[in-house]
N, C-alpha and C positions, 0 to 999 in steps of 0.2 A: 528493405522491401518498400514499393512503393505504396502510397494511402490512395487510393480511388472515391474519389466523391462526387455531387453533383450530378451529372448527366449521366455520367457512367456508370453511376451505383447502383449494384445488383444483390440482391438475395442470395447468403449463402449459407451453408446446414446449420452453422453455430448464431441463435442470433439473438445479442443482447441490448437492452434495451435497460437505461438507466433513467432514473429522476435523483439528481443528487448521486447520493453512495447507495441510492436502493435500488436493487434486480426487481424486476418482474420475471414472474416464475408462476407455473400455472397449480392451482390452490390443491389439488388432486394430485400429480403425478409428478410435481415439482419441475418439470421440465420448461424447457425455454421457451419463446415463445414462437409461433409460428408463420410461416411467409404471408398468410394472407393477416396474420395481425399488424405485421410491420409494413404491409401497403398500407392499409389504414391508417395507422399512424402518418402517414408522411402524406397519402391522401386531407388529411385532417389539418397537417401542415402544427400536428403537434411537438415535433421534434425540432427541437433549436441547432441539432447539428448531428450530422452521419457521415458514416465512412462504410468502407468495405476493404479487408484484407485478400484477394482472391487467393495470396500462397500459404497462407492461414488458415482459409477458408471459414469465417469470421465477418460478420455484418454488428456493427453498433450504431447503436440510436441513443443520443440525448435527450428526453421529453424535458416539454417545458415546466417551470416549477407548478405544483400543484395539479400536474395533470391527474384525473381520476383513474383508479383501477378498472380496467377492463373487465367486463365479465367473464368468471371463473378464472379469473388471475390476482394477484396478490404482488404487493410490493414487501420485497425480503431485504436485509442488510446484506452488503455483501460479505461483512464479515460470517455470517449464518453461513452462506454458500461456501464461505471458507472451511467453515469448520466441520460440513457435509464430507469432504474427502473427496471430489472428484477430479475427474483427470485435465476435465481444461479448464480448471482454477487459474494456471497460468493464461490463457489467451483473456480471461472476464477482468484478471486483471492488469493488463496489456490491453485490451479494450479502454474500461474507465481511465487510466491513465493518460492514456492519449484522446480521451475527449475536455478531459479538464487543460491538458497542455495545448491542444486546439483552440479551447477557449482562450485561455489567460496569453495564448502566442497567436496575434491579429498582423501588428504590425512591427515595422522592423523598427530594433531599436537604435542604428545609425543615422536614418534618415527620416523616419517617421511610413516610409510607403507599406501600401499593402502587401502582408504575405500572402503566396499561392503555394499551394500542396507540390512539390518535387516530382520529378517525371521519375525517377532511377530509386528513391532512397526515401525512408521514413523523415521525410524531412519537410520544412517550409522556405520557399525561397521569397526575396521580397523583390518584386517586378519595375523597382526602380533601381537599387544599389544592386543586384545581385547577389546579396549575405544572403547566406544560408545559415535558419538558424532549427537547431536538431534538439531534440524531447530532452527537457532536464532533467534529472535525477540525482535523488540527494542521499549520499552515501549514509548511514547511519549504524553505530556500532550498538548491539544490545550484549550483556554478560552476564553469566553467571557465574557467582564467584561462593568457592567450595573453603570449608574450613572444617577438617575433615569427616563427621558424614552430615556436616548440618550446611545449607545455603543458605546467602545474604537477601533476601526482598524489601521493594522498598513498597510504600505507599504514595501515592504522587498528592502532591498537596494542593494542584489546580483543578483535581477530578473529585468529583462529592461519589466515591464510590468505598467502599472497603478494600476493592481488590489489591494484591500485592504481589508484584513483578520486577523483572530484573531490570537494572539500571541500564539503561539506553541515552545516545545522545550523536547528535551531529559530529561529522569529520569537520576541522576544519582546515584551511589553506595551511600547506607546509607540516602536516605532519602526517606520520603513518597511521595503521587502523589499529597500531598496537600502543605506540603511543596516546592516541586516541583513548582507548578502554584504560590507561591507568589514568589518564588524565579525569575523565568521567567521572571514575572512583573516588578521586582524590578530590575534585570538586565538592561530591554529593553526597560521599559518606565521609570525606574525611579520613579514609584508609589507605593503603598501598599493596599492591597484589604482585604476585609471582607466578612465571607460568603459563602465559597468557597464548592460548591456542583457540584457532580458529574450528567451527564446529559447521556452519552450514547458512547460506541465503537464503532470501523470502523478498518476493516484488510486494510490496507495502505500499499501494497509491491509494494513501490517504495523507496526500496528496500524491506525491511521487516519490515515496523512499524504496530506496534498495535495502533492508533491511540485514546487514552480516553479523552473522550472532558467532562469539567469542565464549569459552572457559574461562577461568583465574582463581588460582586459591591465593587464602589470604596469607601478607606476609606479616604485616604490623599493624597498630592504629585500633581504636577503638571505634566503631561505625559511631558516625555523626550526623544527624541529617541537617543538609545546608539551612532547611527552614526557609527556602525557595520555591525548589520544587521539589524535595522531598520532605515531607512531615513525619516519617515513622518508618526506622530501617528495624529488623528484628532477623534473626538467626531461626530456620525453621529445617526438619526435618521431612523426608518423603512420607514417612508416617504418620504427620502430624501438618500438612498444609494450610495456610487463612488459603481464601476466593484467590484464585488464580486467575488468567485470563482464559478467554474462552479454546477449545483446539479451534485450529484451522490457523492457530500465527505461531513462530517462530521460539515465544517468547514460552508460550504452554510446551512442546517439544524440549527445550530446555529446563523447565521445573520439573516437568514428568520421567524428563532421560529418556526421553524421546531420539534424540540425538546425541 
């Protein structure tokens, strides 16, 4: 579907408006913001870049860094919005997405010329070479892995947090997503797993991950943390949980049995 912006961009019912990863969301009723906020916005010439989905029906706005809170509005994390439960969590995050990839995708990288928005297709074409270049998205496996009624979590050793979450990590060239999740294991905890089934997806744009969350129970190996990026792997029952992450990701659905 094609991105409409500039001259043509129109106001439509869903409409989000980002600073960074934070929603604007109104303080009272939590609700999005409304058409005559988002003329102002662009009247003010506060937003560093918009679009509009018309088959979506979906308007987003980039504000610039440090813009002020609007009266009776409030900047939210979109993870928060995540973890609200609502129904166009997928279009908010199909939004930010494609404004981060709007930004970081200017110009083409064969020749150096500018790209322009696609007539037909979510896409950017560059008006010298004619490449077309289409929204990244970075596969990314997360797992939970069962031994039997107790799961593995790790603690990440770049995050000054307590929480503890299932081992996740990039695809990379040339292998599968099953290879992938024992390769993970075997990196970060130093284990081997068996059994390795697929459970459910989550769009993750922070930045741009597809997030595909995997099962595994354990087959060998004593957990080990690489002392990279994990500091602290420990065996935990549902009875008995550390910090978890928040609902609204993928990763809380899998600790909970959610899925």
């Amino acid at each position: 579907m094609p991105i409409i912006s500039g001259i043509a961009f129109s106001i439509l019912d869903n409409c989000y408006l980002f600073c960074g990863n934070m929603l604007l969301l109104h303080k009272t009723t939590g609700s999005l913001p409304d058409e005559q906020l988002i003329r102002q916005c662009l009247d003010y010439q506060l937003a560093s870049d918009w679009f509009c989905e018309p088959q979506r029906n979906y308007t987003a706005l980039m504000l610039k860094d440090n813009t002020p809170e609007p009266s009776g509005y409030c900047w939210t994390p979109l993870r928060a919005y995540f973890a609200g439960g609502k129904p166009d969590i997928p279009l908010a995050s199909r939004a930010l997405g494609l404004l981060r990839w709007r930004r970081s995708t200017r110009f083409c990288p064969s020749c150096g010329g500018a790209l322009q928005d696609a007539v037909e297709e979510t896409a950017r074409k560059c008006i010298v070479c004619g490449r077309t270049m289409f929204p990244a998205i970075e596969p990314a496996i997360i797992v939970l892995i069962s031994k039997g009624d107790t799961f593995l979590l790790a603690r990440h050793a770049n995050r000054d947090t307590t929480v503890y979450t299932c081992i996740a990590g990039f695809v990379e060239q040339g292998e599968t997503l099953e290879e992938c999740v024992a390769r993970e294991i075997r990196e970060e905890a130093g284990i081997e797993v068996k059994n390795i089934r697929y459970a459910e997806s989550q769009s993750w744009p922070f930045p741009d991950q597809l997030m595909l969350a995997f099962k595994a129970d354990w087959a060998s190996g004593i957990p080990t943390p690489d002392g990279k990026e994990i500091n602290d792997l420990q065996w935990f029952s549902r009875d008995n949980l550390p910090d978890i992450p928040p609902p609204g990701s993928v990763s809380n659905r899998l600790i909970t049995g959610g899925i």
